[in-house]
Structure formats: structure tokens, C-alpha cells
CHARMM-style PDB file with segment names, atoms N, HN, CA, C and O in Angstrom:
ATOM      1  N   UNK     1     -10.612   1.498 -16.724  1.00  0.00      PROA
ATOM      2  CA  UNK     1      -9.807   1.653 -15.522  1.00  0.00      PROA
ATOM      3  C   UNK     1     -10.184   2.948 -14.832  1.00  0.00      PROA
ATOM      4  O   UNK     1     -10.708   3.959 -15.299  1.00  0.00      PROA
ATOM      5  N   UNK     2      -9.891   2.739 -13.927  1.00  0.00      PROA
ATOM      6  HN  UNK     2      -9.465   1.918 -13.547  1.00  0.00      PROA
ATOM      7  CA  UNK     2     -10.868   3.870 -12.783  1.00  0.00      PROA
ATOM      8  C   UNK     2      -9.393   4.716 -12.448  1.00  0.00      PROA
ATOM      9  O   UNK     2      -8.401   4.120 -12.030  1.00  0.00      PROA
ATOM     10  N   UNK     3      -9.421   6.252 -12.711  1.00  0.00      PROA
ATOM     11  HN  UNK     3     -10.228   6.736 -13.050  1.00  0.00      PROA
ATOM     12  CA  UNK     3      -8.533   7.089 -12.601  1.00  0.00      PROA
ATOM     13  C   UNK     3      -7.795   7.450 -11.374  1.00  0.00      PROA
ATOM     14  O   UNK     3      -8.464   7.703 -10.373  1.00  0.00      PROA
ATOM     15  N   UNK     4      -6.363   7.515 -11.309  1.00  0.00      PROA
ATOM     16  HN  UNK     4      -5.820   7.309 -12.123  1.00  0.00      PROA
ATOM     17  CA  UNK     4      -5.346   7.455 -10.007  1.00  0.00      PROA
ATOM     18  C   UNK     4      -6.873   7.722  -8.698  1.00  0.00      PROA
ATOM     19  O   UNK     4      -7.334   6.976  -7.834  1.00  0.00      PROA
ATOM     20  N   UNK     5      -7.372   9.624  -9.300  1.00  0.00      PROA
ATOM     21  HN  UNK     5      -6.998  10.230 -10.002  1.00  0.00      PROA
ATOM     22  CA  UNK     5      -7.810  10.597  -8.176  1.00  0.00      PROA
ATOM     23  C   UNK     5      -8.615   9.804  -7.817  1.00  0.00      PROA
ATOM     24  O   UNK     5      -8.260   9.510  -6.676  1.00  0.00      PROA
ATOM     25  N   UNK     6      -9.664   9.148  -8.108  1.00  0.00      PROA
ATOM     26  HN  UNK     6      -9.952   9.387  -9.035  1.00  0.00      PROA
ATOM     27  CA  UNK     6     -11.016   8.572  -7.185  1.00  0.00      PROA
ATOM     28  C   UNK     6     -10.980   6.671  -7.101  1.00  0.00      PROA
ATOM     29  O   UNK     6     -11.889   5.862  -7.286  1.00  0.00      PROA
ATOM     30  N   UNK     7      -9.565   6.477  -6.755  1.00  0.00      PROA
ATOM     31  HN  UNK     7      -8.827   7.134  -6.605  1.00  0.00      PROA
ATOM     32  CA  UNK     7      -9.283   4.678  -6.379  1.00  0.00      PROA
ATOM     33  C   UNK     7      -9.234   5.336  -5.220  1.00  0.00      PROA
ATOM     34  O   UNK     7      -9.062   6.523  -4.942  1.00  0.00      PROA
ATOM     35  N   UNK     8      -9.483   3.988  -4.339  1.00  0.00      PROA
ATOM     36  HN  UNK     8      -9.622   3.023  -4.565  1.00  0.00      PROA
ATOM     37  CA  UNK     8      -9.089   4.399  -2.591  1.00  0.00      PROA
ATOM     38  C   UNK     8      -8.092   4.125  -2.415  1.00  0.00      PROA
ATOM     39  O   UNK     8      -7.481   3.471  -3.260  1.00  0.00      PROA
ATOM     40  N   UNK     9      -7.612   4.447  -1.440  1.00  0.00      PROA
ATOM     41  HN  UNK     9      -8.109   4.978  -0.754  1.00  0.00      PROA
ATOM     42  CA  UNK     9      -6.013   4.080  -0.575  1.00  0.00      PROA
ATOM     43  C   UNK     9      -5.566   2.366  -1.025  1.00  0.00      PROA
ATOM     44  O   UNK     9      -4.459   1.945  -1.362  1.00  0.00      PROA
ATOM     45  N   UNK    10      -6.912   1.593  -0.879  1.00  0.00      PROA
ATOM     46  HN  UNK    10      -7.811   1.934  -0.605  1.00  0.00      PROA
ATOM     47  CA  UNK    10      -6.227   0.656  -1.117  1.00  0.00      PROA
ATOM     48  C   UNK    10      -6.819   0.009  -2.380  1.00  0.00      PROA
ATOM     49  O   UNK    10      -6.469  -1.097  -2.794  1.00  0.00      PROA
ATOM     50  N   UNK    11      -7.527   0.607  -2.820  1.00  0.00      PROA
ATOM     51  HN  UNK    11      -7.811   1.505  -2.483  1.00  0.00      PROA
ATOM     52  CA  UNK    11      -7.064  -0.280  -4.568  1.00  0.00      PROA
ATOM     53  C   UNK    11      -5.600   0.582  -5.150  1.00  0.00      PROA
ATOM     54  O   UNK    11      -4.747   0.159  -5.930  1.00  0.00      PROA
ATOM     55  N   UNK    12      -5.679   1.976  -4.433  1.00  0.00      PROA
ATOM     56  HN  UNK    12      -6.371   2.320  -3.799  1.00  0.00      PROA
ATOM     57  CA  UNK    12      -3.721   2.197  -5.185  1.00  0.00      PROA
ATOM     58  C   UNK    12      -3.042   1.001  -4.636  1.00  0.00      PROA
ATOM     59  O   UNK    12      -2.342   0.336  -5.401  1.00  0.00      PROA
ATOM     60  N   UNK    13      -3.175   0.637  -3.337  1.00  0.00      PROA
ATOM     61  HN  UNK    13      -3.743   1.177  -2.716  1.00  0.00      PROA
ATOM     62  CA  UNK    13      -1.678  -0.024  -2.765  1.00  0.00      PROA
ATOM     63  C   UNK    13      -2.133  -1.628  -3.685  1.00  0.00      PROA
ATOM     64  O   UNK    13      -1.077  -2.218  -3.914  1.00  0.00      PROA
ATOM     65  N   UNK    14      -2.943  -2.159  -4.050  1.00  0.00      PROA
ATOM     66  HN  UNK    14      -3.800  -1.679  -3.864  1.00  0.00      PROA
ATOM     67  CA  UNK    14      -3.166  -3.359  -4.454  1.00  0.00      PROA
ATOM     68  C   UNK    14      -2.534  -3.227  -6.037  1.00  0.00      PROA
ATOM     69  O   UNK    14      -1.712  -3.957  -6.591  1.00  0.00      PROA
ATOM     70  N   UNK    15      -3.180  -2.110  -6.506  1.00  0.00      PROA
ATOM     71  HN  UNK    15      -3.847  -1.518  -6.056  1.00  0.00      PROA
ATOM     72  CA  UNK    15      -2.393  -1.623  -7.704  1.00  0.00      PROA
ATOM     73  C   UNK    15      -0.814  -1.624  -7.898  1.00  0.00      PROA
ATOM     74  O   UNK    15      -0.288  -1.786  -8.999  1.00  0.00      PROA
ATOM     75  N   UNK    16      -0.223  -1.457  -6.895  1.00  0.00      PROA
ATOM     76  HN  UNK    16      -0.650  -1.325  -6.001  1.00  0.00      PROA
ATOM     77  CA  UNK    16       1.348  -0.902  -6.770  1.00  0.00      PROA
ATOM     78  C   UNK    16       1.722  -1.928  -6.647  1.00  0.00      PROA
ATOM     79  O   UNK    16       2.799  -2.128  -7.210  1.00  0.00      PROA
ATOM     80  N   UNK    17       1.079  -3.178  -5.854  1.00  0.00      PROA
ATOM     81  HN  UNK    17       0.205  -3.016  -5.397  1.00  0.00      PROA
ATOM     82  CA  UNK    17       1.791  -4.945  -5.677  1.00  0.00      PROA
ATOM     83  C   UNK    17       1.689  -5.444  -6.710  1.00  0.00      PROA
ATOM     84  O   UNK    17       2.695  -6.143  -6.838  1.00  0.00      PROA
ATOM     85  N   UNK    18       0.915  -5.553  -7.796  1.00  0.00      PROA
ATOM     86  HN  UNK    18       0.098  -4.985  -7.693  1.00  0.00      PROA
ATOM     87  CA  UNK    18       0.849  -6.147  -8.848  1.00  0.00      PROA
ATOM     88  C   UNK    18       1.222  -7.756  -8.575  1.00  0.00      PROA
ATOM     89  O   UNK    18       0.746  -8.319  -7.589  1.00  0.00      PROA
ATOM     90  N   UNK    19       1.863  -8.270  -9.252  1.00  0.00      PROA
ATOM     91  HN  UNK    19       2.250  -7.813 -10.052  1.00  0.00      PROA
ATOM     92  CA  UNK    19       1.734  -9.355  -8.787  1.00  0.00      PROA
ATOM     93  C   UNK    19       2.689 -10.250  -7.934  1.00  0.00      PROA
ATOM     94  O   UNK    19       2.985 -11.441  -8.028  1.00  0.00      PROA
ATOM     95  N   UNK    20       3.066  -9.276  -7.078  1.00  0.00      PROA
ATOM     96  HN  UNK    20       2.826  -8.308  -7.001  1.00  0.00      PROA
ATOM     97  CA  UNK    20       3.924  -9.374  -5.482  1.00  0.00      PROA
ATOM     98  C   UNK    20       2.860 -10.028  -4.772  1.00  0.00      PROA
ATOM     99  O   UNK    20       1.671  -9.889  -5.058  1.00  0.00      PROA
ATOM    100  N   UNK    21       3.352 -10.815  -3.747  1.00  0.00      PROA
ATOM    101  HN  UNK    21       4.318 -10.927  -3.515  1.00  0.00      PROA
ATOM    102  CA  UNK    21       2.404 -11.787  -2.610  1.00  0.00      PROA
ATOM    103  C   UNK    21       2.290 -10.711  -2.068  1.00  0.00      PROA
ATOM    104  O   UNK    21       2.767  -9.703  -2.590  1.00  0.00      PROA
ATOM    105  N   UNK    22       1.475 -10.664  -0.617  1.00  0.00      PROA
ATOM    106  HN  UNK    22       1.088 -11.483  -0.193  1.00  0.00      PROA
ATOM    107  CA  UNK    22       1.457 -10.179   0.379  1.00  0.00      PROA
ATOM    108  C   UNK    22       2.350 -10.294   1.206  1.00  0.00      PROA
ATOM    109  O   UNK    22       2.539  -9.502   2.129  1.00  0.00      PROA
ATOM    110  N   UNK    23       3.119 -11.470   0.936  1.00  0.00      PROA
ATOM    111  HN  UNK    23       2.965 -12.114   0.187  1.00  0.00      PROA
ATOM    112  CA  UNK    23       4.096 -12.118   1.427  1.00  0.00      PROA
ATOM    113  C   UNK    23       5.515 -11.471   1.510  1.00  0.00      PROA
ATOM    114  O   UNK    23       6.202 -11.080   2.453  1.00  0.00      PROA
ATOM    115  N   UNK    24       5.669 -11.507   0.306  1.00  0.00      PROA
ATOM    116  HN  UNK    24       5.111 -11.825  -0.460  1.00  0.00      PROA
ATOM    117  CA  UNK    24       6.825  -9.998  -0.247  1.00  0.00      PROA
ATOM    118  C   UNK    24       6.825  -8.980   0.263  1.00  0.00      PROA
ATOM    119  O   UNK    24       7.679  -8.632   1.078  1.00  0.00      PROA
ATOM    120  N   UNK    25       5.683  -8.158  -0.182  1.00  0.00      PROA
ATOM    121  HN  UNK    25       4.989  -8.440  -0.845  1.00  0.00      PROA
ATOM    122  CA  UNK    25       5.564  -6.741   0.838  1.00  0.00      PROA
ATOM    123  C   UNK    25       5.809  -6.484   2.172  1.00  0.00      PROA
ATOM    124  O   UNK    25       6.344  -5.516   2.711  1.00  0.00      PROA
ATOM    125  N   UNK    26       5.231  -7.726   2.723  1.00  0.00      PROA
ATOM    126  HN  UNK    26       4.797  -8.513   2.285  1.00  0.00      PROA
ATOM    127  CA  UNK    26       5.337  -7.510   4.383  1.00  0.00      PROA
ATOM    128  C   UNK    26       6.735  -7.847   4.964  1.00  0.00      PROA
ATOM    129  O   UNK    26       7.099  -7.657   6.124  1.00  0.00      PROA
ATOM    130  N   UNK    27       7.196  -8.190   4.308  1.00  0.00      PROA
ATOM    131  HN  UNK    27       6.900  -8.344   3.365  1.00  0.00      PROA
ATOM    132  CA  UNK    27       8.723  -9.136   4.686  1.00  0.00      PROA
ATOM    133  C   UNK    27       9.695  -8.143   4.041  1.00  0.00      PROA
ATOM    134  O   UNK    27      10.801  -8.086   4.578  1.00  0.00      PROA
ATOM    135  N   UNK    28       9.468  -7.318   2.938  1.00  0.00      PROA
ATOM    136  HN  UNK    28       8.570  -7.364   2.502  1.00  0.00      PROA
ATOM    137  CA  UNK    28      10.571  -6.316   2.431  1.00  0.00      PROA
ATOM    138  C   UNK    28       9.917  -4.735   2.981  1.00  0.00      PROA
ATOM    139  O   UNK    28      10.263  -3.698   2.417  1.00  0.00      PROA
ATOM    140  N   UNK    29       8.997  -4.739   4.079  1.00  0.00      PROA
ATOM    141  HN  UNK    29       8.715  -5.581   4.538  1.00  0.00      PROA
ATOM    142  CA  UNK    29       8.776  -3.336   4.622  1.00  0.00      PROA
ATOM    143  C   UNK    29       8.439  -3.464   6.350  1.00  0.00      PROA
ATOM    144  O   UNK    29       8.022  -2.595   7.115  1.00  0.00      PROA
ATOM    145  N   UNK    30       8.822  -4.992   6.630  1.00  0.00      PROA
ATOM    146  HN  UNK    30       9.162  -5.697   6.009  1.00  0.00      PROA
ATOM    147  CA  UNK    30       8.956  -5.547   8.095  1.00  0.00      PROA
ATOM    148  C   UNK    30       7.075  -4.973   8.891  1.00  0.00      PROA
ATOM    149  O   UNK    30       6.882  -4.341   9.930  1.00  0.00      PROA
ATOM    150  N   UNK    31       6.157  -5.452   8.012  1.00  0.00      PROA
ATOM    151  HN  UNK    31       6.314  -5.965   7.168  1.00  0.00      PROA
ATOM    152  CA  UNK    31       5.132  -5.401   8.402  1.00  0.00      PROA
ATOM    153  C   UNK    31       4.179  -6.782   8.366  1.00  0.00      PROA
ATOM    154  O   UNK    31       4.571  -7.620   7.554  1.00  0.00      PROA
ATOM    155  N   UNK    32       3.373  -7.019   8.883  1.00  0.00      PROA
ATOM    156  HN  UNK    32       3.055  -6.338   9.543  1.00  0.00      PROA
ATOM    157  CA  UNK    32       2.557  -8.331   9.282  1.00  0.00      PROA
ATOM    158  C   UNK    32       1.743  -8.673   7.530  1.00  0.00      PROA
ATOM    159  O   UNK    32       1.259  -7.755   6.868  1.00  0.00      PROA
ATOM    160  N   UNK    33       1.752  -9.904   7.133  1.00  0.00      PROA
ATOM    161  HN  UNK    33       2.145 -10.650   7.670  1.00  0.00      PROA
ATOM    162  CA  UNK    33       0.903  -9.827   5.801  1.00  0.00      PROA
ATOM    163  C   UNK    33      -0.908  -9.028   6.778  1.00  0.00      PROA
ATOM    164  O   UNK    33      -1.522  -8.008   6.466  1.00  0.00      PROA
ATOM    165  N   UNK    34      -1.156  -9.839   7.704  1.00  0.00      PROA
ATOM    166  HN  UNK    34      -0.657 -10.668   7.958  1.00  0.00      PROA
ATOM    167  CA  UNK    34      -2.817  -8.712   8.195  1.00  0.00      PROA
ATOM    168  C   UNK    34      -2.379  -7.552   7.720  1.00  0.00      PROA
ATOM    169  O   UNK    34      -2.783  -7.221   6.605  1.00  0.00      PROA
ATOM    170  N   UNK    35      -1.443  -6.653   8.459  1.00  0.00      PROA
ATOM    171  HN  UNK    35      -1.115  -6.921   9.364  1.00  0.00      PROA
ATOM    172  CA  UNK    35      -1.772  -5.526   8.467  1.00  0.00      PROA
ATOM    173  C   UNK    35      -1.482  -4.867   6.790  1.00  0.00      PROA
ATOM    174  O   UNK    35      -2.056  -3.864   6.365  1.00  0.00      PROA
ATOM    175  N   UNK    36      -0.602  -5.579   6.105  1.00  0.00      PROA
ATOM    176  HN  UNK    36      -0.135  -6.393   6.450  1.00  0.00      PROA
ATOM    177  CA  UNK    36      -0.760  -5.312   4.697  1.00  0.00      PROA
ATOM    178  C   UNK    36      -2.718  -5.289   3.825  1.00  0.00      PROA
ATOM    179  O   UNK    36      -3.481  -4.507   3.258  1.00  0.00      PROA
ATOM    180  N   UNK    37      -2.649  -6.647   4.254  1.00  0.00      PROA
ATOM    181  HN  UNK    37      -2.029  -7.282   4.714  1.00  0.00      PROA
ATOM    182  CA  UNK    37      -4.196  -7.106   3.735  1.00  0.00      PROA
ATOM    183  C   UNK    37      -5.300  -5.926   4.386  1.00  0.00      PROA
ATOM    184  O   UNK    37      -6.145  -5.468   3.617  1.00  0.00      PROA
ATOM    185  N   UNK    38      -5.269  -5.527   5.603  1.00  0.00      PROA
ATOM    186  HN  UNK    38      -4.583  -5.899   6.229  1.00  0.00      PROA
ATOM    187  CA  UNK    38      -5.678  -4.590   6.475  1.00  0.00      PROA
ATOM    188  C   UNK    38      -5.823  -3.166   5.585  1.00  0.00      PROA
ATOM    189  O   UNK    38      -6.894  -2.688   5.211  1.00  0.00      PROA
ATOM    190  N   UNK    39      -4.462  -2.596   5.332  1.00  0.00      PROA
ATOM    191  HN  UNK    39      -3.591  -2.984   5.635  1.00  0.00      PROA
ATOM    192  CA  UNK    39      -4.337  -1.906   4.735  1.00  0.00      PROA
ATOM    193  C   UNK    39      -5.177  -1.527   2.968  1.00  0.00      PROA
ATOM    194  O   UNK    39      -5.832  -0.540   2.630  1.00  0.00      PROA
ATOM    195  N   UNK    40      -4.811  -2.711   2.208  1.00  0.00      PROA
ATOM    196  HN  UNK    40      -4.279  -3.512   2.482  1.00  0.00      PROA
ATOM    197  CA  UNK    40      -5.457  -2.825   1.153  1.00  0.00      PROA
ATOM    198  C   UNK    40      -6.675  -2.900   0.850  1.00  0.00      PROA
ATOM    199  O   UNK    40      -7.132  -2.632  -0.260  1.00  0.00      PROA
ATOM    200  N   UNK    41      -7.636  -3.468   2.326  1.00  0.00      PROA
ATOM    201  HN  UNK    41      -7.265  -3.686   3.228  1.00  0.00      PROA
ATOM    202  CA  UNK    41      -8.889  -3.311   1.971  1.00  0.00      PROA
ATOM    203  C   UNK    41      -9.721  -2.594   2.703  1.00  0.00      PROA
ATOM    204  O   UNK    41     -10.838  -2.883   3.132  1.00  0.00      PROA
ATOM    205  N   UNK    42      -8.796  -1.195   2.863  1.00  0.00      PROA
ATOM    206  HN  UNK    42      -7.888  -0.960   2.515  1.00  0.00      PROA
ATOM    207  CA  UNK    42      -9.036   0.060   3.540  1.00  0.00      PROA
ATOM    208  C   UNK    42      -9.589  -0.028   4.760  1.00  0.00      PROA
ATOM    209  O   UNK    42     -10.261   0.881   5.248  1.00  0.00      PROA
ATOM    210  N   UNK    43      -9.374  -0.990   5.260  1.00  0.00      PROA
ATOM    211  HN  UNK    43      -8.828  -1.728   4.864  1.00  0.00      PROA
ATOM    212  CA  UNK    43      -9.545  -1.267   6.892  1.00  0.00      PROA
ATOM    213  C   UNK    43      -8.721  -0.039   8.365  1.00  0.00      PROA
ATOM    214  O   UNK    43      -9.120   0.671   9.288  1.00  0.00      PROA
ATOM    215  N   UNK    44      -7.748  -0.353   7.892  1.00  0.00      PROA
ATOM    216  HN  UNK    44      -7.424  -0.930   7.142  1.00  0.00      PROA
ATOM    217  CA  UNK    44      -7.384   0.706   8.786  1.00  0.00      PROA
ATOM    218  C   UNK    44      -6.217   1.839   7.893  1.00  0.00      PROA
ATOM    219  O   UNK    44      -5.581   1.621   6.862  1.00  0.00      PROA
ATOM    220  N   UNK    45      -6.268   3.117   8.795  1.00  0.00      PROA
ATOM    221  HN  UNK    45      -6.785   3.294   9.632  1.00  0.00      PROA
ATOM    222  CA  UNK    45      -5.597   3.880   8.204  1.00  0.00      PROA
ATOM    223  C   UNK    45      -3.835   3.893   8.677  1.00  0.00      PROA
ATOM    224  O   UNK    45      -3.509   3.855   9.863  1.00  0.00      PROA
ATOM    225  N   UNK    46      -2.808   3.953   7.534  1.00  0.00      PROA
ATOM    226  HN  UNK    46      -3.073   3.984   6.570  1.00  0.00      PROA
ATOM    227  CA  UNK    46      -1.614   3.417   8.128  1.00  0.00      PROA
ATOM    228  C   UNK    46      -0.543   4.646   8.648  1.00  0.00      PROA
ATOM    229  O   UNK    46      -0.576   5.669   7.964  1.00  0.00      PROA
ATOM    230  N   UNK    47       0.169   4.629   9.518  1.00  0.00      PROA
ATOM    231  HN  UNK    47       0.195   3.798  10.073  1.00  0.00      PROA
ATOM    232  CA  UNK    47       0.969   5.426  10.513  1.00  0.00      PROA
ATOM    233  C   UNK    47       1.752   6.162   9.601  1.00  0.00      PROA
ATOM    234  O   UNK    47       1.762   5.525   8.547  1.00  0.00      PROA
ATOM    235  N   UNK    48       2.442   7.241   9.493  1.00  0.00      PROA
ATOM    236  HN  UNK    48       2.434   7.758  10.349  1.00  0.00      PROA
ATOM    237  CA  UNK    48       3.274   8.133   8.394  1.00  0.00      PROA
ATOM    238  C   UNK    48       4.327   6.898   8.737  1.00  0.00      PROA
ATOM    239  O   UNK    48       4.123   6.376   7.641  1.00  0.00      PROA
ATOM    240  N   UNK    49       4.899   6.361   9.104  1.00  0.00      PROA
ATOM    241  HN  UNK    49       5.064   6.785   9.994  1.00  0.00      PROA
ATOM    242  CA  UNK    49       6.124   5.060   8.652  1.00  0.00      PROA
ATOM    243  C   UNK    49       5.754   4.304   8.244  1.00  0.00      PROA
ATOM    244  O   UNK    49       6.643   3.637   7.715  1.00  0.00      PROA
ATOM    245  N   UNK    50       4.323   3.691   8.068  1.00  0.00      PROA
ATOM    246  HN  UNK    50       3.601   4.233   8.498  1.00  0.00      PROA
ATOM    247  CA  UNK    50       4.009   2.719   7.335  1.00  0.00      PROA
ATOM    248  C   UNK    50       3.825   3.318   5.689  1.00  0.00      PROA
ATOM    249  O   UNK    50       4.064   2.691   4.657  1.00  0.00      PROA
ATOM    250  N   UNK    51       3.383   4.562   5.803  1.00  0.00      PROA
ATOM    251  HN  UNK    51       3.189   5.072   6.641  1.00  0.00      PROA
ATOM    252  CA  UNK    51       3.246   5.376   3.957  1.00  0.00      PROA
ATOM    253  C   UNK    51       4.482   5.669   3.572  1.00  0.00      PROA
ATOM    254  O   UNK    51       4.506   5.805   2.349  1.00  0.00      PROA
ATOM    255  N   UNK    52       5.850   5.878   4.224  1.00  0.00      PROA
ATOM    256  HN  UNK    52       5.831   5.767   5.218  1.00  0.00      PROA
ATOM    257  CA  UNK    52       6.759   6.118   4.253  1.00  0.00      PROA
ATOM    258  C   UNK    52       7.667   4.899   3.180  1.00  0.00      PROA
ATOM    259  O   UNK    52       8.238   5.053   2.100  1.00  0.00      PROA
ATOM    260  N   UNK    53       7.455   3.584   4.137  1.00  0.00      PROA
ATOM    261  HN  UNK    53       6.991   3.459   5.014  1.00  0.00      PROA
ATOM    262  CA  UNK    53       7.925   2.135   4.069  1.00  0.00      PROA
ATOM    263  C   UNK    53       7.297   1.797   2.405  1.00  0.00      PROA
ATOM    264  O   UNK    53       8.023   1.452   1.473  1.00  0.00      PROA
ATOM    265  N   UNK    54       6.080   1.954   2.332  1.00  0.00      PROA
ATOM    266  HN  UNK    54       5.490   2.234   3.090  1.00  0.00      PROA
ATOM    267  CA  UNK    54       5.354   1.543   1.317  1.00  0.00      PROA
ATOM    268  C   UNK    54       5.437   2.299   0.236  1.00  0.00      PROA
ATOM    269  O   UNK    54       5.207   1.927  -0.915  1.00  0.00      PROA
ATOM    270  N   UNK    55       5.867   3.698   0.696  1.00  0.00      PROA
ATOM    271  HN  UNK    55       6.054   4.000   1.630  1.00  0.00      PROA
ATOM    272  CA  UNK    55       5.990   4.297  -0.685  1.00  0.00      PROA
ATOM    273  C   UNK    55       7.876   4.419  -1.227  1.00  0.00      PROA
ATOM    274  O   UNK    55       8.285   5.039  -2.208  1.00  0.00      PROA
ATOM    275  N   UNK    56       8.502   3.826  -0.487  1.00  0.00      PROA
ATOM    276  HN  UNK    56       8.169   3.322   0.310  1.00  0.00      PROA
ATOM    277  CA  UNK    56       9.696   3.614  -0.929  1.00  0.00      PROA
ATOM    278  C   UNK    56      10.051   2.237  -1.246  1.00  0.00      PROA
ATOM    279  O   UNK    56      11.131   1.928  -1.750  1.00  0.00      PROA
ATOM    280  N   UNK    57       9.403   1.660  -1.034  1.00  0.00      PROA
ATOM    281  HN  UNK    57       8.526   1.911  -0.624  1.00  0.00      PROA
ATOM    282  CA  UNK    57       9.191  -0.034  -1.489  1.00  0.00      PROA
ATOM    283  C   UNK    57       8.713  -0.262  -2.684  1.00  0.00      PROA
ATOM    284  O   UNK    57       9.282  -1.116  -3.363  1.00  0.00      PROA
ATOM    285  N   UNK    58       7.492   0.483  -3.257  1.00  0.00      PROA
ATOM    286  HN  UNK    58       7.030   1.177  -2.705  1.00  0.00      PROA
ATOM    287  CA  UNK    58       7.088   1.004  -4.351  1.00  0.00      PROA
ATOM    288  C   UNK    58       7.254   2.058  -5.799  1.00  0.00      PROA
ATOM    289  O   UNK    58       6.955   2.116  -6.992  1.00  0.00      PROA
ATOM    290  N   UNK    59       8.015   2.864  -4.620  1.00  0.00      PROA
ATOM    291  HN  UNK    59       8.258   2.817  -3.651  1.00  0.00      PROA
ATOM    292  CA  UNK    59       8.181   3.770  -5.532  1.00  0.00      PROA
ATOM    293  C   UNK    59       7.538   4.955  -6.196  1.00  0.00      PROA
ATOM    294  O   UNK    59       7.583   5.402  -7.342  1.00  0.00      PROA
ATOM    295  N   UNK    60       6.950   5.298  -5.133  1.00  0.00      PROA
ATOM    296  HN  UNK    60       6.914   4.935  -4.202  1.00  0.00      PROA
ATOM    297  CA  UNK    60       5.739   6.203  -5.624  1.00  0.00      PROA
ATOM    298  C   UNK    60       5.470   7.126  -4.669  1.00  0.00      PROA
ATOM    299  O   UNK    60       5.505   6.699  -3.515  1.00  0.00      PROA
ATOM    300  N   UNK    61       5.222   8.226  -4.819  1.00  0.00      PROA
ATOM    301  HN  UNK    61       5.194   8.572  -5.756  1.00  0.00      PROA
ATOM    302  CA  UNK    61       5.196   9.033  -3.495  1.00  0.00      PROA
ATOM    303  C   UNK    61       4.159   8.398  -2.788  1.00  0.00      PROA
ATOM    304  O   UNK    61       3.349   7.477  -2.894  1.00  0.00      PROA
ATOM    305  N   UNK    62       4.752   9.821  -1.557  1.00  0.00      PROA
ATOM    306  HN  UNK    62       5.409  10.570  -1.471  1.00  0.00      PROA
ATOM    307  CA  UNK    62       3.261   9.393  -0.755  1.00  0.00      PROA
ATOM    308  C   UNK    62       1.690  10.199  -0.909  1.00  0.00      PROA
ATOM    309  O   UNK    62       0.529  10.035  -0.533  1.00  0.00      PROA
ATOM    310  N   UNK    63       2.213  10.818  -1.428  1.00  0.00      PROA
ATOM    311  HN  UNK    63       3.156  10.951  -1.733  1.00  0.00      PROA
ATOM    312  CA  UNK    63       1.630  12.058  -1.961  1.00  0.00      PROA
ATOM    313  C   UNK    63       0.321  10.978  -3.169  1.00  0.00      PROA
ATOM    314  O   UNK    63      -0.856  10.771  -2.874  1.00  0.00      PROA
ATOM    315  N   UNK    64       0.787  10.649  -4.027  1.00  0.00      PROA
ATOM    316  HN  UNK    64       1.743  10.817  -4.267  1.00  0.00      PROA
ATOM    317  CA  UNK    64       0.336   9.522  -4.807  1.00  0.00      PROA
ATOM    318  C   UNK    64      -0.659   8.281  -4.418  1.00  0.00      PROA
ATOM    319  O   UNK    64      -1.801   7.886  -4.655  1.00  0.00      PROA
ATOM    320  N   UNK    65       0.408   7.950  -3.732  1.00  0.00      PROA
ATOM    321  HN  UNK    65       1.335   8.270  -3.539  1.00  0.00      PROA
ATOM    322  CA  UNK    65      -0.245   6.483  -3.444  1.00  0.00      PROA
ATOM    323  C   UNK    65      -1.218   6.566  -2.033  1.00  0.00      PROA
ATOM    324  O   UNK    65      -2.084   5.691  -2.021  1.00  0.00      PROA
ATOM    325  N   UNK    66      -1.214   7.526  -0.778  1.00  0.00      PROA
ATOM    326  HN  UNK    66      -0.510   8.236  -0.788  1.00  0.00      PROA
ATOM    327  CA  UNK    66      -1.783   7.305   0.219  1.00  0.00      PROA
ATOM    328  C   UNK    66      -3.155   8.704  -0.741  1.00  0.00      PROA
ATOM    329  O   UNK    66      -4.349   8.405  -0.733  1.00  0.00      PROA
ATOM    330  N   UNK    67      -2.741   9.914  -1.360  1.00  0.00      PROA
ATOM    331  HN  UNK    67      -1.771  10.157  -1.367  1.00  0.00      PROA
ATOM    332  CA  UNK    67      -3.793  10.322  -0.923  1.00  0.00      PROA
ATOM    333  C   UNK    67      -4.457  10.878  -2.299  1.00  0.00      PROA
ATOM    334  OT1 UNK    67      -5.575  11.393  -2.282  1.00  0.00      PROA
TER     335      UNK     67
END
């Protein structure tokens, strides 16, 4: 397993869904499943309310999980 410091943004956030849909996430943080999927495969970078949303949905800072 490849250590927290050198995963990208989005193998953490794929990490943190475990085995949550995309479906789930986007619907319990009122975001689009794209822009979830978007997110996870480090496509685009997400707005401080979207790291906000995701890291209280999760549970994990943001500190953690975005960087």
C-alpha cells in the first residue's frame, strides 16, 4: 500500500469512499456523481466547499485528505 504522503488527491478521496457509490457521495454532499468522478481521477481541482463537504462527509481533515 502506497503511503497517506505520496497518493494523489484522488486515490485519498477513492480511498475514503470505500465501498460507497458515487452515488452516495454526491447525493449526501449535494454534488454531481461527474464532478465526484472528476474529482477522484484528479481531473479537476475542488473549491474550499467542496474539501470542506468532503472532508466532513468523511471524516478526515482537510488537511489529510486534499493535501
Amino acid at each position: 500500500m502506497t503511503s497517506a504522503s505520496t497518493m494523489s488527491m484522488g486515490d485519498k478521496l477513492r480511498y475514503a469512499r470505500g465501498e460507497r457509490t458515487l452515488e452516495e457521495v454526491a447525493n449526501a454532499v449535494k454534488l454531481t456523481v461527474a464532478m465526484i468522478s472528476r474529482l477522484e481521477s484528479d481531473s479537476v481541482k475542488p473549491s474550499y466547499d467542496t474539501m470542506r463537504k468532503l472532508s466532513q462527509y468523511y471524516g478526515i481533515p482537510v488537511n489529510n485528505l486534499f493535501f
